[in-house]
C-alpha positions as CSV (number, residue, x, y, z in Angstrom):
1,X,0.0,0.0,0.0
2,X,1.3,3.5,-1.0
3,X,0.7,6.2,0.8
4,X,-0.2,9.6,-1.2
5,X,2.3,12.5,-0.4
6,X,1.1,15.9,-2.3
7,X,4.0,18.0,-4.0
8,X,5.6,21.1,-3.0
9,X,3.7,22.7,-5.5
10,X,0.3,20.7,-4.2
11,X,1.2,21.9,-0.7
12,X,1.6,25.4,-1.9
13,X,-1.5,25.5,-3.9
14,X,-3.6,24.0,-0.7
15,X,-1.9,27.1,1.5
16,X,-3.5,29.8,-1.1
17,X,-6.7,28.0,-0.6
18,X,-6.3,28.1,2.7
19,X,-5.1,32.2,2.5
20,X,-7.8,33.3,0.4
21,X,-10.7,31.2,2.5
22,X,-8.9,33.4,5.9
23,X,-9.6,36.3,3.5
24,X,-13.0,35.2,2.6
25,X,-14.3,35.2,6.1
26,X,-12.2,38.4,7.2
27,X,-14.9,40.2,4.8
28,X,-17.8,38.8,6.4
29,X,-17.2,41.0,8.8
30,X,-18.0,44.2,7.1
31,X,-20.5,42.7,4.4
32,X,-23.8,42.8,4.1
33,X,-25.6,39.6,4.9
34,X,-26.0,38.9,1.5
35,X,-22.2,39.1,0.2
36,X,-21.9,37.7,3.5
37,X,-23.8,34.6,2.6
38,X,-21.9,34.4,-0.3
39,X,-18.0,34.8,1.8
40,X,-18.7,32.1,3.6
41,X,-19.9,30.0,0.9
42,X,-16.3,30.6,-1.4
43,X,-14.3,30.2,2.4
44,X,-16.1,26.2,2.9
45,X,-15.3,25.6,-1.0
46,X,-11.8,26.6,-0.8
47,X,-11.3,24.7,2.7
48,X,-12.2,22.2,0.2
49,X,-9.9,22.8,-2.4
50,X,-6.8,22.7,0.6
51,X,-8.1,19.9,1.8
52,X,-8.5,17.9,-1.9
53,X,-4.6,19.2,-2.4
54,X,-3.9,17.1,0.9
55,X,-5.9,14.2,0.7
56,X,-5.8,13.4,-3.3
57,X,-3.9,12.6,-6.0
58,X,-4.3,14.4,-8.9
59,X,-5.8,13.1,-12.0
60,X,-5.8,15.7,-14.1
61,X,-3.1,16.7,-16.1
62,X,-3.0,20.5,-14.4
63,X,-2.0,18.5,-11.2
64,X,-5.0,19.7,-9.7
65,X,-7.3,16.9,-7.9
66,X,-10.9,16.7,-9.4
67,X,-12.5,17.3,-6.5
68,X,-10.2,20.8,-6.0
69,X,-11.4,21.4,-9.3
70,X,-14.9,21.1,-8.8
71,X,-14.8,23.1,-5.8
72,X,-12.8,26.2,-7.3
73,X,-15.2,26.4,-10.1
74,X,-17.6,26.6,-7.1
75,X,-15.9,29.2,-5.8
76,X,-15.8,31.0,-8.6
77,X,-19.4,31.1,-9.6
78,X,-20.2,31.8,-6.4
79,X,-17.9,35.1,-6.4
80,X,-19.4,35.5,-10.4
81,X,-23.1,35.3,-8.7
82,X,-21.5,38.1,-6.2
83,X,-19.3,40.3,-6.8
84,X,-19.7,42.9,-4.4
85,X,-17.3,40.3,-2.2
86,X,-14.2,41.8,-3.8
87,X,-13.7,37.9,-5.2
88,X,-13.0,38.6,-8.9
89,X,-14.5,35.5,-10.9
90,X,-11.7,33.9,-12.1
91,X,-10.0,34.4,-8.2
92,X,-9.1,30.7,-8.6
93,X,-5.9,31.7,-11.0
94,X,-4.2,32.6,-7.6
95,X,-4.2,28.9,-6.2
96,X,-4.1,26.9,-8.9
97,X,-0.8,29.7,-10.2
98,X,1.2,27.1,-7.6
99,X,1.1,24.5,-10.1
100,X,0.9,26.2,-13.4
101,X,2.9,29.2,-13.0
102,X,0.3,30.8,-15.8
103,X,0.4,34.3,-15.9
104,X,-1.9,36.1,-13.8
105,X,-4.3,38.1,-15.4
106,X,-6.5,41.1,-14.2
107,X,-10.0,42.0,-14.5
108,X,-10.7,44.5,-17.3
109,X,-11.5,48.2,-16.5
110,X,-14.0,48.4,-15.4
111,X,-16.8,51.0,-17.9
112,X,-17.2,54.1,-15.6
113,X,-18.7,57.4,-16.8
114,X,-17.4,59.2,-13.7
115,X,-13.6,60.1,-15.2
116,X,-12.0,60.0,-11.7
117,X,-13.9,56.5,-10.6
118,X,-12.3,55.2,-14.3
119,X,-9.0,57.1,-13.1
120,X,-9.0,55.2,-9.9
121,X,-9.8,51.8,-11.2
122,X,-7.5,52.4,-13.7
123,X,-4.5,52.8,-10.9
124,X,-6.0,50.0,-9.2
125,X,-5.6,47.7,-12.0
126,X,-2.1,48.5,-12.7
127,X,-1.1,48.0,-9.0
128,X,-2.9,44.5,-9.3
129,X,-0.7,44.3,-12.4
130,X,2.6,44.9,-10.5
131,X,1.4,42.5,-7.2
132,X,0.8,39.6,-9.9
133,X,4.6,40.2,-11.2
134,X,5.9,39.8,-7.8
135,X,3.5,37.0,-7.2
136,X,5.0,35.5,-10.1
137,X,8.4,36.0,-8.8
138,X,8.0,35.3,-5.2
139,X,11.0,33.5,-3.8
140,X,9.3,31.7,-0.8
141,X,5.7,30.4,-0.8
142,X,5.4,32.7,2.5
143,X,6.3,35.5,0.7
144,X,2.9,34.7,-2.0
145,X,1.0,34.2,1.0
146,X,1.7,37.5,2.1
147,X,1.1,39.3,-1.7
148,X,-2.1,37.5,-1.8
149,X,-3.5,39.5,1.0
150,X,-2.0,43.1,-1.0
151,X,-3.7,41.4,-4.0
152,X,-7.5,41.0,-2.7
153,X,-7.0,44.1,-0.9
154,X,-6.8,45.6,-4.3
155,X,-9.9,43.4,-5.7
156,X,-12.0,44.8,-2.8
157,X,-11.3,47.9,-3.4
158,X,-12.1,47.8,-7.1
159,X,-15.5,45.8,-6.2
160,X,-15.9,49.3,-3.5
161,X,-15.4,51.2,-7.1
162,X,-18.1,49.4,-9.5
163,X,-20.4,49.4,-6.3
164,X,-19.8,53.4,-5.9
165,X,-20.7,53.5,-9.5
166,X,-23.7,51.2,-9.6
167,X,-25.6,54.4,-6.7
């Protein structure tokens, strides 16, 4: 009998999970009950996701476990069917980025007829720009950990924007 032992990369993937699911229920805190509902929901899924990194081997041929699979594309309709929880929809780039090393993209601008609300999401999108290049580049996987938290700091803040602009 062989016991399953997850990669570095498996292991570092499951800690982003984990990182982002901290994040997730930070922001209940201040949400409404709503895009509270909705935090929690994305925090149990990625528990999930950490937990499949651990527990599974991985039969796709991303290295990701199906049932870490099925769970982020949870996740990420969840944060699609919300998105005043400063979850972009495609958030899951960040943990599965461990094993892939894709490049991370950003969210389009987001169409503002207020100049300074474009202006402003503008700035925010290239700082979210120049966190996924260090992200990218991060030496230690603590150091990623710690760039994810500047990185949905920055999503927040442009979910803030588009709400501001939605009245």
């Amino acid at each position: 009998m062989t016991i399953f032992e997850p990669t570095e990369p498996a292991r570092a993937a499951a800690a982003r999970a984990a990182v982002l699911a901290d994040i997730a229920r930070r922001h209940t805190l201040v949400a409404s009950a709503w895009e509270g509902r909705a935090l929690l929901i994305i925090a149990d899924l990625l528990d999930t996701v950490a937990l499949s990194f651990y527990e599974e081997e991985p039969t796709r041929p991303d290295g990701i476990p199906d049932s870490a699979w099925l769970a982020l594309a949870d996740a990420e309709t969840a944060a699609a069917d919300a998105p005043r929880t400063g979850f972009p929809e495609q958030f899951g780039q960040y943990v599965t980025h461990a094993l892939d090393r894709r490049p991370l993209t950003v969210p389009a601008c987001l169409d503002f007829t207020a100049c300074t609300l474009a202006d402003d999401d503008a700035q925010l999108a290239a700082a979210l720009e120049t966190l996924h290049g260090h992200l990218a580049a991060a030496a230690t996987e603590a150091v990623a950990q710690a760039l994810l938290e500047a990185v949905f700091t920055l999503h927040d803040k442009r979910a803030h924007l588009a709400q501001l602009a939605r009245g």
